[in-house]
MARMIRO-345032 format. One line per 8 residues: number of its first residue (from 1); their letters; for each residue x, y, z of C-alpha. Coordinates in steps of 0.25 Angstrom, whole numbers, m for minus. Example, Ala and Ser with C-alpha at 12.3 -4.5 7.8 and 13.67 -1.06 7.14 Angstrom:
2
1 = AS = 49/m18/31 ~ 55/m4/29;
END
This chain:
622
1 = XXXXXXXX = 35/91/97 ~ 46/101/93 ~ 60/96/93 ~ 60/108/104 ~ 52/103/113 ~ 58/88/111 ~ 71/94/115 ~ 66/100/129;
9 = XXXXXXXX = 59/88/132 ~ 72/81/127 ~ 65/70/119 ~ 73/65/110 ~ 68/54/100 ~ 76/45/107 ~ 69/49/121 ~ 55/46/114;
17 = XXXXXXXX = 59/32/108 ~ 64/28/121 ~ 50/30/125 ~ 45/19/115 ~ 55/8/121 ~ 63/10/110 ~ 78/11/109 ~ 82/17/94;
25 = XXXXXXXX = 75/24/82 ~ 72/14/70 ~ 77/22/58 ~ 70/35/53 ~ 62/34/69 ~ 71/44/74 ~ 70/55/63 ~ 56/54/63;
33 = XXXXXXXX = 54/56/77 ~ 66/68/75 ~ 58/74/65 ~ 44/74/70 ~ 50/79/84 ~ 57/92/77 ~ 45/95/70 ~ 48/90/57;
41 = XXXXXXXX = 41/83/45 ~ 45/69/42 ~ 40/59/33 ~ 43/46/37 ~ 45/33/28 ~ 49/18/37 ~ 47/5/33 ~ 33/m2/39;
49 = XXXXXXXX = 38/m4/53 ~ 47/7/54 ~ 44/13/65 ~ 35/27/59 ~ 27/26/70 ~ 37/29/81 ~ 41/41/72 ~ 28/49/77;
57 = XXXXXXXX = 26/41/92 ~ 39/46/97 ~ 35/63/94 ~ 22/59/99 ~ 29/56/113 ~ 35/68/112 ~ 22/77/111 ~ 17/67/122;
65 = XXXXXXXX = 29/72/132 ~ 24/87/129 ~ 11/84/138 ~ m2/88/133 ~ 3/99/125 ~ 13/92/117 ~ 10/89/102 ~ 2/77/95;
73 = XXXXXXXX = 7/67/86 ~ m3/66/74 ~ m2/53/66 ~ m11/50/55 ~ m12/35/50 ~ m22/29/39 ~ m28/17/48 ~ m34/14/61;
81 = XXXXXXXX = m28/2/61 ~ m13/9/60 ~ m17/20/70 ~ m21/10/78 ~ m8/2/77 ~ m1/15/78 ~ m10/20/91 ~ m8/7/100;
89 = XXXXXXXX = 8/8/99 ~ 8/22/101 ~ 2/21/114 ~ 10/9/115 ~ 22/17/116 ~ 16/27/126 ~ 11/36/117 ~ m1/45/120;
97 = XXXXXXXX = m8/43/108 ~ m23/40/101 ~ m31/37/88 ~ m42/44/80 ~ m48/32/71 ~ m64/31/67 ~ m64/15/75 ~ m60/20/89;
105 = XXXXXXXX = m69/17/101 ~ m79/26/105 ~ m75/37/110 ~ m60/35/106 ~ m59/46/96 ~ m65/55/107 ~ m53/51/117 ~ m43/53/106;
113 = XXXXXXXX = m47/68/101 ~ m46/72/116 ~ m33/64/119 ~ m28/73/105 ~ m33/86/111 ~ m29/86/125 ~ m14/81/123 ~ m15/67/128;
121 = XXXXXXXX = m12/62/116 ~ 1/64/108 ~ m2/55/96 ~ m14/53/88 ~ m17/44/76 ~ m28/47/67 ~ m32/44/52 ~ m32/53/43;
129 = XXXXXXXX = m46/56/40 ~ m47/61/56 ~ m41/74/51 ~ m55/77/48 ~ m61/78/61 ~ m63/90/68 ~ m62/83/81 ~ m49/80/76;
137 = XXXXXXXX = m43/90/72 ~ m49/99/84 ~ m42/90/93 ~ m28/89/85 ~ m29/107/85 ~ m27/104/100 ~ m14/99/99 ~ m2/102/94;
145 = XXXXXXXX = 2/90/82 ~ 16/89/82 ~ 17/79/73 ~ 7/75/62 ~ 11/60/57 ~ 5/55/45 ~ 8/39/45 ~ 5/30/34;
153 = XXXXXXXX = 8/43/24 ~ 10/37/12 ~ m5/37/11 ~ m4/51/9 ~ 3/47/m6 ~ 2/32/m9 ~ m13/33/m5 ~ m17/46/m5;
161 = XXXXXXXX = m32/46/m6 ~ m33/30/m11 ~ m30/28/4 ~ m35/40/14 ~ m39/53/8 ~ m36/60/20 ~ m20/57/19 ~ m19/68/9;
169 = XXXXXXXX = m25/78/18 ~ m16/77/31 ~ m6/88/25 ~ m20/97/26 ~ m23/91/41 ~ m5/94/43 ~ m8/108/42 ~ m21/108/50;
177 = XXXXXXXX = m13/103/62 ~ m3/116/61 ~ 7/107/51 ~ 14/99/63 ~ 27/91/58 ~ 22/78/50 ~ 27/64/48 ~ 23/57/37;
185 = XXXXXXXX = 25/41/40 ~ 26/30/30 ~ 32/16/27 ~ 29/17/13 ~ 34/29/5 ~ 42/28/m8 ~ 50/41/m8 ~ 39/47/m19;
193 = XXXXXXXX = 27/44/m9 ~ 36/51/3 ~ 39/62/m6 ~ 23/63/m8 ~ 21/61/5 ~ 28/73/9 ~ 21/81/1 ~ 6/78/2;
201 = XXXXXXXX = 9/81/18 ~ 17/93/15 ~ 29/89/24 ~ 40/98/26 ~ 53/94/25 ~ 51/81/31 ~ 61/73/37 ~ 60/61/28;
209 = XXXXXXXX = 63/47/36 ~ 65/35/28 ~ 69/23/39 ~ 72/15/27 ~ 61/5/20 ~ 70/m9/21 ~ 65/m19/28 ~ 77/m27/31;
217 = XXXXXXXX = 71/m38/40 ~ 61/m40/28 ~ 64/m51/18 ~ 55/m48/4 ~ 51/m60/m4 ~ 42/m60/m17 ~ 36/m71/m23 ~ 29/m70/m38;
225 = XXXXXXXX = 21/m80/m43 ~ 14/m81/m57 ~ 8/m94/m65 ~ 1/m107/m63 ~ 3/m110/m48 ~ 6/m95/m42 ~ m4/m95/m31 ~ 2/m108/m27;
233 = XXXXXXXX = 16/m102/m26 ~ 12/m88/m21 ~ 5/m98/m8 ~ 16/m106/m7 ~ 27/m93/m5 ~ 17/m88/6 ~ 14/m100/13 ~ 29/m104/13;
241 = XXXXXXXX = 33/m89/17 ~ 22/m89/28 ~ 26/m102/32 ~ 40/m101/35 ~ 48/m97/49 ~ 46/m84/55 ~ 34/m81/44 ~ 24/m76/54;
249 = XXXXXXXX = 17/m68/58 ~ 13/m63/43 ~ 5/m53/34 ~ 0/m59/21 ~ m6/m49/11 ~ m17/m51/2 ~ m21/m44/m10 ~ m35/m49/m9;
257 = XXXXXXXX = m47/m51/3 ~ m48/m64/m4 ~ m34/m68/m4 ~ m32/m63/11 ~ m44/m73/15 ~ m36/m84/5 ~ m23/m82/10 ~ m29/m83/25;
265 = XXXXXXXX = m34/m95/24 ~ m21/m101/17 ~ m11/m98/26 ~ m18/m103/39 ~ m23/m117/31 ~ m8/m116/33 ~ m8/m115/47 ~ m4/m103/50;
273 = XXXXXXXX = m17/m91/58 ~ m18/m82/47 ~ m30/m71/47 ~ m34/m62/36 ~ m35/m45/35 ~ m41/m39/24 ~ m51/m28/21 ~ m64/m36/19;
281 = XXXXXXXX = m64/m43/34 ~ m72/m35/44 ~ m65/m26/52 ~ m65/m34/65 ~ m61/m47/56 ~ m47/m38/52 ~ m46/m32/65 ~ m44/m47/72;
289 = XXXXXXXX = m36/m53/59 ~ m25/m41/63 ~ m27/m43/78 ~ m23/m59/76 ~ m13/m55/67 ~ m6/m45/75 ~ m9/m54/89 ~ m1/m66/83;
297 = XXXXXXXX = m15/m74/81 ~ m14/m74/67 ~ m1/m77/62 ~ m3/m72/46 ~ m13/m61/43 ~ m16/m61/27 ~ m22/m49/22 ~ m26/m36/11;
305 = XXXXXXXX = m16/m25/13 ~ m27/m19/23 ~ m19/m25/32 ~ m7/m18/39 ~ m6/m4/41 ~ m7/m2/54 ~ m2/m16/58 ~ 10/m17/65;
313 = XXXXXXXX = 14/m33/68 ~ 28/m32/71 ~ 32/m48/68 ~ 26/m50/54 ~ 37/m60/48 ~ 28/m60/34 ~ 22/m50/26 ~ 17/m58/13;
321 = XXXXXXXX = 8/m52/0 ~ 1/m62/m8 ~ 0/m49/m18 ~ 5/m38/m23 ~ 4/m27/m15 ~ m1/m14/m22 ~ 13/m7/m21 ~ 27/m10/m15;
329 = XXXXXXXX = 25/1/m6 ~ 13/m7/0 ~ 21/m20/0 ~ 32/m15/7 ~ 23/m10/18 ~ 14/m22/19 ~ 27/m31/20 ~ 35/m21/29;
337 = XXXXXXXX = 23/m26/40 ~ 33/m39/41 ~ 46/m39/52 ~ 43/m26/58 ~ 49/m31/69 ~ 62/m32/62 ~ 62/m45/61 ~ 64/m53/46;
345 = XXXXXXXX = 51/m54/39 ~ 47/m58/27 ~ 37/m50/13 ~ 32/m60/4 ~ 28/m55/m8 ~ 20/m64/m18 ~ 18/m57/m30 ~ 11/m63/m44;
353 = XXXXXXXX = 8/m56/m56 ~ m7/m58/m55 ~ m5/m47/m41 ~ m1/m39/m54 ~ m11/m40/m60 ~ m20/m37/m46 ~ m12/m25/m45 ~ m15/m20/m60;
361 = XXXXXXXX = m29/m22/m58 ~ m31/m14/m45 ~ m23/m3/m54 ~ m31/m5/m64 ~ m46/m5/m55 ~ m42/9/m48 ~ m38/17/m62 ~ m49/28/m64;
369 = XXXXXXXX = m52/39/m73 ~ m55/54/m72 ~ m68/49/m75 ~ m68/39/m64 ~ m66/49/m54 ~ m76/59/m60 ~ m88/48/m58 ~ m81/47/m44;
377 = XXXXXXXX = m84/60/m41 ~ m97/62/m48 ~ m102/52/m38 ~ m98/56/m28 ~ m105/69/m31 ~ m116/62/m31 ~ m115/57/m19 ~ m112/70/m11;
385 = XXXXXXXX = m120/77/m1 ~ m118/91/1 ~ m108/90/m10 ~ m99/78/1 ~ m98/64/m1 ~ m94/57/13 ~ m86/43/11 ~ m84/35/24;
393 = XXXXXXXX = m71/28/27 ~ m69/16/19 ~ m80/18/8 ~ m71/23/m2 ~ m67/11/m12 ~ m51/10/m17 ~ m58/17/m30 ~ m65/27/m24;
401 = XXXXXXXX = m52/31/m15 ~ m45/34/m30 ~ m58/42/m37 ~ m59/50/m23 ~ m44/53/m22 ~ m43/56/m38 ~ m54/65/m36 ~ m49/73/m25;
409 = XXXXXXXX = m38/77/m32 ~ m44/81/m43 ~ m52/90/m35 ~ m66/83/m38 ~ m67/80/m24 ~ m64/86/m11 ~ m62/76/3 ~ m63/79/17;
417 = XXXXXXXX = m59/69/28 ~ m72/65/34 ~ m67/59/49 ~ m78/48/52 ~ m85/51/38 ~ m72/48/28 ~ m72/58/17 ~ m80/68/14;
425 = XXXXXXXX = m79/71/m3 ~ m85/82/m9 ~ m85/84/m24 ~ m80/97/m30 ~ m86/96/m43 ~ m74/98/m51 ~ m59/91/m51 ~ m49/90/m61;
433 = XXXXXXXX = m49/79/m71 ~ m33/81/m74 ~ m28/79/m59 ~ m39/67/m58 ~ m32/60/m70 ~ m18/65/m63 ~ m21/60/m50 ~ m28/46/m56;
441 = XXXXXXXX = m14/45/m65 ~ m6/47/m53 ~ m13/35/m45 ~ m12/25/m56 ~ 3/28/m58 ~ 5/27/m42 ~ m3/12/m45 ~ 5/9/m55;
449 = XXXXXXXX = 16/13/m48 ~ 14/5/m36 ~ 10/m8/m44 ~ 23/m8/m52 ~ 31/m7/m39 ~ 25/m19/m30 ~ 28/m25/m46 ~ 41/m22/m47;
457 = XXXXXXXX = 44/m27/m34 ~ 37/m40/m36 ~ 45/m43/m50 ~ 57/m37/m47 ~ 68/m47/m45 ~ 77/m37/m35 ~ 79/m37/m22 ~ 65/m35/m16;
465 = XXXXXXXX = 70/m26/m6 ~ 78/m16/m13 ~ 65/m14/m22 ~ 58/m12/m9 ~ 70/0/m4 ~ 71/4/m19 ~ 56/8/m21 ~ 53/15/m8;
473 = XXXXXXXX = 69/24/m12 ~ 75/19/2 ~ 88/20/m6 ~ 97/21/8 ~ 92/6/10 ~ 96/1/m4 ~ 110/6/m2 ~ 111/0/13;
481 = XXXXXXXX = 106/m12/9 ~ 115/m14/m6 ~ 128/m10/5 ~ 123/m21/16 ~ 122/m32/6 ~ 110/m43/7 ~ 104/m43/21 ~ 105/m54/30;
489 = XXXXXXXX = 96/m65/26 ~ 85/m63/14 ~ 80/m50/9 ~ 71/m54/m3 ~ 68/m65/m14 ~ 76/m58/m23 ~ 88/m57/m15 ~ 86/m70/m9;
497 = XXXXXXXX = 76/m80/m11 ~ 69/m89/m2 ~ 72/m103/m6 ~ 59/m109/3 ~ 50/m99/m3 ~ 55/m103/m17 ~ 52/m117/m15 ~ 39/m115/m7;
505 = XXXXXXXX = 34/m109/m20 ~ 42/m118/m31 ~ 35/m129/m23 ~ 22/m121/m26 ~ 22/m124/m41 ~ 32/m121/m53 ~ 34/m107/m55 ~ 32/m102/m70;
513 = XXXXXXXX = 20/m98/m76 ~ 8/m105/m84 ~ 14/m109/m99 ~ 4/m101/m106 ~ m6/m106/m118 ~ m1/m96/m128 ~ 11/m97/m136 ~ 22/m86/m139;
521 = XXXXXXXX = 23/m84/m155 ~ 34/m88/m160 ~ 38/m97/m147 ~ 39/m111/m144 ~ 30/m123/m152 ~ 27/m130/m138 ~ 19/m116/m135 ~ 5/m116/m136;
529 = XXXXXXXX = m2/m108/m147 ~ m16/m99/m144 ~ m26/m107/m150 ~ m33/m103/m162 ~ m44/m97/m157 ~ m35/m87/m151 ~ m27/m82/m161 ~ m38/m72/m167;
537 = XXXXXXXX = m37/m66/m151 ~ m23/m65/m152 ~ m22/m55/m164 ~ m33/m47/m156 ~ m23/m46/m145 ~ m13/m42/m155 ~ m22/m31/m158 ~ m25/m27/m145;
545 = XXXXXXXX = m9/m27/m142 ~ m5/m19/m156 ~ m16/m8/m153 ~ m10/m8/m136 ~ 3/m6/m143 ~ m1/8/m148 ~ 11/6/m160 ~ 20/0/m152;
553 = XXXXXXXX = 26/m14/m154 ~ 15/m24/m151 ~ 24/m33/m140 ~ 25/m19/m135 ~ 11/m22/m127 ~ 12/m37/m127 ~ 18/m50/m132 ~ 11/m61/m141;
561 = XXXXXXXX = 14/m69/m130 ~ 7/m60/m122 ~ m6/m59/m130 ~ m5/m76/m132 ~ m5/m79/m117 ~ m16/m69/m114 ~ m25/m77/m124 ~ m22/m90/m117;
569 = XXXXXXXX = m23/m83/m103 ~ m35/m75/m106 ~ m33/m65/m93 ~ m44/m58/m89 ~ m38/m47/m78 ~ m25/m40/m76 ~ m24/m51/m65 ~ m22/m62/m76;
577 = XXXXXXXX = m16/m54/m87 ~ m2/m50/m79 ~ m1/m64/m75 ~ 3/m66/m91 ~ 18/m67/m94 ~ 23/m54/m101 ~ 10/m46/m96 ~ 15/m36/m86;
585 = XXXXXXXX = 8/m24/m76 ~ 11/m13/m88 ~ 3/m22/m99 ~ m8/m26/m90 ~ m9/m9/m83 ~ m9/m6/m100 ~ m15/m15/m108 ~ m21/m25/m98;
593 = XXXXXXXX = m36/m21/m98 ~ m34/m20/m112 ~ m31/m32/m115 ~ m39/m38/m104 ~ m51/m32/m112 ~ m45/m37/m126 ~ m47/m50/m121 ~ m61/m49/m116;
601 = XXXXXXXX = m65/m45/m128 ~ m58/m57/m137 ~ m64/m66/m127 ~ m80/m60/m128 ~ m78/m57/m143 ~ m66/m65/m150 ~ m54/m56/m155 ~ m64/m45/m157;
609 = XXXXXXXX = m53/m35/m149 ~ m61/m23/m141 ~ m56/m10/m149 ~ m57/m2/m137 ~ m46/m12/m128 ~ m35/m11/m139 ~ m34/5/m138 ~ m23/9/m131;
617 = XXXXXX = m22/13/m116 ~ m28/28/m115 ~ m29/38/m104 ~ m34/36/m90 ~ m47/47/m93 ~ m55/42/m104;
END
């Protein structure tokens, strides 16, 4: 809608909120709404729970009051299930609306192309893969879009390809549409990925709306544990947390299917109706899980992190991780899930050093090579007919999401959304080695990148929130906050602790780690020494740690103390070695597998040291 035509109708923002029941803007609502009714681009960044929906509800109101010749609201999301969400409240709300998704009853999509094509309908959410269809789009060249919404878009730079393909192709679907004004929504976007986002969907001058990212009625709590009796304290901090006053209803997220069912089953031996949600369970079996949990049945859901977009549970109290989340960008929107009413809430995060290690290792599993991707590709040649292969929705495994997206843009393959199909590839017989190796460099460093934040975070003894604001540049909030002092009540361990959640788990086992077997050279007499038996495998380490060093000083890669205790402790995975004192993430990310295979080989051969595992780190491409 044209700010021309809202001023002859005289429909001002506030006019259309007043039509929702409501009585004022939350911040950054207002300019949203401002923007996308003068016709402007706008990329909008609010906290989980801000409120981005209401920025492309109210214009759609306002194409509704045109009659059946007024504009259309186009608003693309990732997931039924947050379509789904996002559909019900518009309608809700009064507005005409309706949904293209492949699980709608028979018939439904039918309803829904003609609802598009004959102006009943002033909003319509779709995934992005429906782009594809020619139904679609001959129904959407009916109608006048006046406003093209792209929700969830940081997909389009902190997933990219690793999460839908199709993201990266809605500048190309933008200008298909006659380039209507665009709002790019997202809870999640440090100022780089806003920047990125900006670009990949080519918007002009956009009206940036940042509503701010703290969370004042959150209170952030971490708990690390490491040693004899961790898993014991780790419990006890949740069960204390989850069992204290106004601590439910609560999400508990699991890094692990296993540890989702574990965890289930522990909290409600304590008494408390708890159901589990994770990606194994059959579809109907997660579908009920949510239902109880969003009904009040079940008071505690414990679940993977496929749990959540798309769910929005005004009251959660508690939003607990048992692991490490991937990123602080994902923390911070898993955790925003808690007190959207406004209301205080709590995030518990228990963090040890063996979720390091986790982390390391999924790093680690998705690095490929140039060669990686060229036997990608070769089979996938192979596979072709008439020169296309056809992958349906969900077929593709996590690795196969990163040789397919490295491919792409090295030009070895060419995708087409499929609609019903998934993705159509079709090899081109030729690609780029170069901008493969740039664009597998430039996804390790985002990993890497992401790892050593959700870290930093975990170790970092300041103020939990200020790293929070810090990271994601909401510098306005620092300042506000540093000139209103501490808030009422707490605002994180750091800045005040919990003195029942200290006790719960001092009460749990003493803290401290395991006095290791090893002794540290030229330390105390009551140390124990390596056993003699051991000494011929230490000087292999000693080699392995000189030859690392590359003519640097030898402590330079590692401490004696460091070699002793990894003879007494034997580790077998990046899991067990970062849990060794002085072993960190940048000696496991550049010597671990090294030395992990070092001590392979002393154990299946003596101190025989595999020549290959003490030559310095080399490239990527072999």
């Amino acid at each position: 809608m044209t700010a021309a035509a809202a001023a002859e109708l005289r429909t001002t923002p506030e006019d259309l909120l007043a039509r929702f029941g409501l009585a004022s803007f939350r911040a950054g609502q207002r300019e949203a709404v401002v923007a996308a009714l003068e016709g402007q681009d706008s990329l909008v960044v609010m906290p989980t729970g801000g409120g981005k929906s209401l920025c492309y509800q109210l214009p759609a109101v306002a194409c509704a009051d045109e009659g059946a010749n007024g504009g259309l609201v186009v608003v693309v999301s990732p997931l039924i299930a947050l379509m789904a969400d996002q559909w019900q409240r518009a309608r809700e709300a009064g507005v005409r609306s309706t949904m293209l998704a492949s699980t709608m009853a028979d018939g439904h999509n039918e309803r829904a192309l003609a609802e598009i094509a004959d102006g009943t309908a002033a909003l319509v959410l779709a995934a992005p893969e429906r782009f594809a269809s020619r139904a679609f789009a001959a129904a959407l060249a009916k109608r006048r879009v006046s406003l093209f919404v792209v929700d969830e878009a940081h997909c389009v730079a902190e997933w990219g390809h690793d999460f839908r393909p199709d993201y990266l192709r809605l500048a190309d679907a933008i200008e298909t549409l006659g380039r209507p004004p665009v709002m790019a929504a997202t809870a999640t976007a440090t100022p780089r990925v806003a920047r990125e986002i900006a670009a990949r969907l080519g918007l002009r001058d956009p009206v940036l709306v940042r509503s701010g990212f703290d969370r004042p009625n959150l209170v952030f709590d971490v708990v690390t544990v490491e040693g004899k009796g961790a898993m014991a304290r780790k419990w006890a901090a949740l069960a204390h947390v989850l069992g204290g006053t106004r601590a439910l209803p609560a999400i508990v997220y699991a890094g692990t299917r296993k540890d989702t069912e574990d965890l289930r089953e522990r909290i409600a031996a304590e008494g408390i109706t708890t159901v589990a949600y994770h990606a194994g369970m059959a579809p109907e079996a997660r579908a009920e899980s949510q239902r109880a949990f969003m009904d009040g049945s079940a008071q505690v859901v414990v679940a993977t992190n496929a749990f959540g977009m798309g769910v929005d549970k005004a009251d959660v109290r508690t939003v607990a991780h048992w692991a490490l989340p991937t990123s602080l960008e994902a923390y911070y929107q898993e955790a925003g899930r808690g007190g959207r009413d406004g209301a205080p809430a709590r995030a518990l995060l228990l963090g040890a050093r063996v979720d390091l290690g986790r982390l390391i290792r999924f790093i680690n599993d998705r690095a490929t090579t140039v060669e990686d991707v060229r036997s990608y590709v070769a089979r996938l040649r192979g596979a072709a007919e008439d020169g296309v292969v056809a992958i349906g929705h969900g077929q593709l495994s996590d690795r196969a999401r990163v040789l397919l997206s490295i491919a792409e843009r090295a030009g070895a393959v060419e995708l087409e959304p499929a609609g019903h199909e998934g993705l159509l590839v079709r090899p081109t017989g030729k690609g780029s080695p170069r901008r493969a190796q740039a664009a597998i460099r430039a996804a390790q460093d985002r990993s890497w990148e992401a790892y050593r934040s959700i870290e930093r975070y975990m170790s970092a003894n300041t103020c939990r929130r200020a790293q929070i604001l810090e990271h994601f540049g909401d510098e306005r909030a620092l300042v506000e906050r540093g000139r209103a002092g501490a808030p009422e009540g707490r605002c994180c361990d750091v800045c005040s602790t919990d003195p029942g959640l200290a006790e719960a788990i001092a009460a749990a086992g003493t803290r401290g780690r395991r006095r290791t077997a090893g002794r540290v050279r030229g330390g105390s007499d009551a140390e124990r020494t390596l056993p003699p038996a051991d000494e011929g495998k230490f000087d292999a380490l000693r080699e392995w740690r000189m030859a690392r060093a590359e003519g640097l000083p030898a402590f330079t890669v590692a401490s004696n103390a460091v070699l002793e205790e990894v003879l007494c402790r034997r580790p077998s995975s990046v899991e067990e070695l970062i849990e060794i004192r002085g072993v960190g993430p940048a000696f496991c990310e550049k010597h671990g597998e090294s030395l992990l295979a070092v001590l392979a080989s002393l154990e299946s051969d003596g101190a025989d040291v595999d020549a290959r595992a003490t030559q310095p780190p080399g490239s990527l491409v072999s």
